[in-house]
N, C-alpha and C positions, 0 to 999 in steps of 0.2 A: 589509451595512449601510454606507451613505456615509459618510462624517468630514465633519462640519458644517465652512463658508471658517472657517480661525483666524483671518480680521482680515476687517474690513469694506474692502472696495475701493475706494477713492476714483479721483474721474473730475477731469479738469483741462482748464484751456484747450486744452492738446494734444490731450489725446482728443477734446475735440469739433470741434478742423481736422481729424482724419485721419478720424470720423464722414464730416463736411460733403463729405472729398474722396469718401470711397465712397458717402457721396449720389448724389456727379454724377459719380461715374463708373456707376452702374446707372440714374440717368435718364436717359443719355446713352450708350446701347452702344460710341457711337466714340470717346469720350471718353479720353484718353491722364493725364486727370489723377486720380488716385485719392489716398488716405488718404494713401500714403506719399509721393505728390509733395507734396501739397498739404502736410503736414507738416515735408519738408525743408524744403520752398522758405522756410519759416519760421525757422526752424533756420537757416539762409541768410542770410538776410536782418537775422534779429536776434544771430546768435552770431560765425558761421565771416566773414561781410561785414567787419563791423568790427573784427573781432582781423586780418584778414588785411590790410584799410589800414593799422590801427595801425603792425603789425610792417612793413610795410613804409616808412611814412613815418617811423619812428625807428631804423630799419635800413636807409638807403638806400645801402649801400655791399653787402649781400649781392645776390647775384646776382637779378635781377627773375624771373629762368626757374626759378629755384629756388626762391623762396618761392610759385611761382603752382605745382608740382607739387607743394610741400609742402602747398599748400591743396586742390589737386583730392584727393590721399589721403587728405586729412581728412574732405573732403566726401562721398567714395564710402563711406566707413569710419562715418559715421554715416547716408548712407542704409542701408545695409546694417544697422546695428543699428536702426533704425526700423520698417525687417521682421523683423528678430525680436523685438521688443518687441510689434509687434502681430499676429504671427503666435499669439501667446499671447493675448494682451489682448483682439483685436478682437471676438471674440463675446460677452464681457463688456462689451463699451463700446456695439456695437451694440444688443443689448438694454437698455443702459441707459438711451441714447436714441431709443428704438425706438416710442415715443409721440409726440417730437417731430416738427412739420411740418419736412418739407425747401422752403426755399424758394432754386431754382437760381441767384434774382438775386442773394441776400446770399452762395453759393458763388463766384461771381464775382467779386463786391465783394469780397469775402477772398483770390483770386487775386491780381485789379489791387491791392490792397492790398498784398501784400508784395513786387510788379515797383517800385512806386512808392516803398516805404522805400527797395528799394533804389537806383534810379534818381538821389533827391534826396540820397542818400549820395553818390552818384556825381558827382553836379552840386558840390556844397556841400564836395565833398573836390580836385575839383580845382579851384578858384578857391584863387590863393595873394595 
């Protein structure tokens, strides 16, 4: 006899970019960008990007080579929990949205969408 889920599973903006990336990484066989890219790169863009300017522009006396290995370990350190979050998760998330149309142009747009948060961070932080 199965044991009924003790809590109902709720889904979030995140599960539906790491959906959206395993969209188009199986409409697209050659495709290098999957859930867990498509997922950091977000993560990236809106978490580890900004704390790592931050710390650097009110800490500019630590070494520049050192606060940029302190962010590459951070960065590798939560793609890596991202695959195991959804190494668990992803059959529950895919099923959840497993009725939804995939449409490859708005995966894209949510690509170029987190190159250009970042990009205009970039612009907008070095103008002094």
């Amino acid at each position: 006899m199965m044991k009924p889920q003790e809590h109902k599973r709720r889904f979030y903006f995140w599960d539906y970019l790491w959906w959206m990336g395993e969209k188009w990484k199986r409409a697209r066989g050659t495709s290098r960008i999957d859930g867990e890219m498509m997922l950091s790169i977000y993560i990236f863009a809106l978490l580890i990007f900004p704390v790592m300017i931050v710390t650097i522009r009110l800490l500019p006396d630590v070494l520049l080579w050192l606060s940029c290995v302190v962010f590459i370990v951070i960065t590798f350190a939560v793609m890596s929990l991202v695959g195991r979050v959804y190494r668990r998760r992803g059959k529950a998330v895919m099923s959840h949205y497993a009725k939804r149309g995939f449409n490859e142009v708005l995966a894209v747009l949510l690509w170029f969408l987190a190159i250009a948060i970042i990009c205009c961070m970039m612009y907008f932080l070095s103008q002094k």
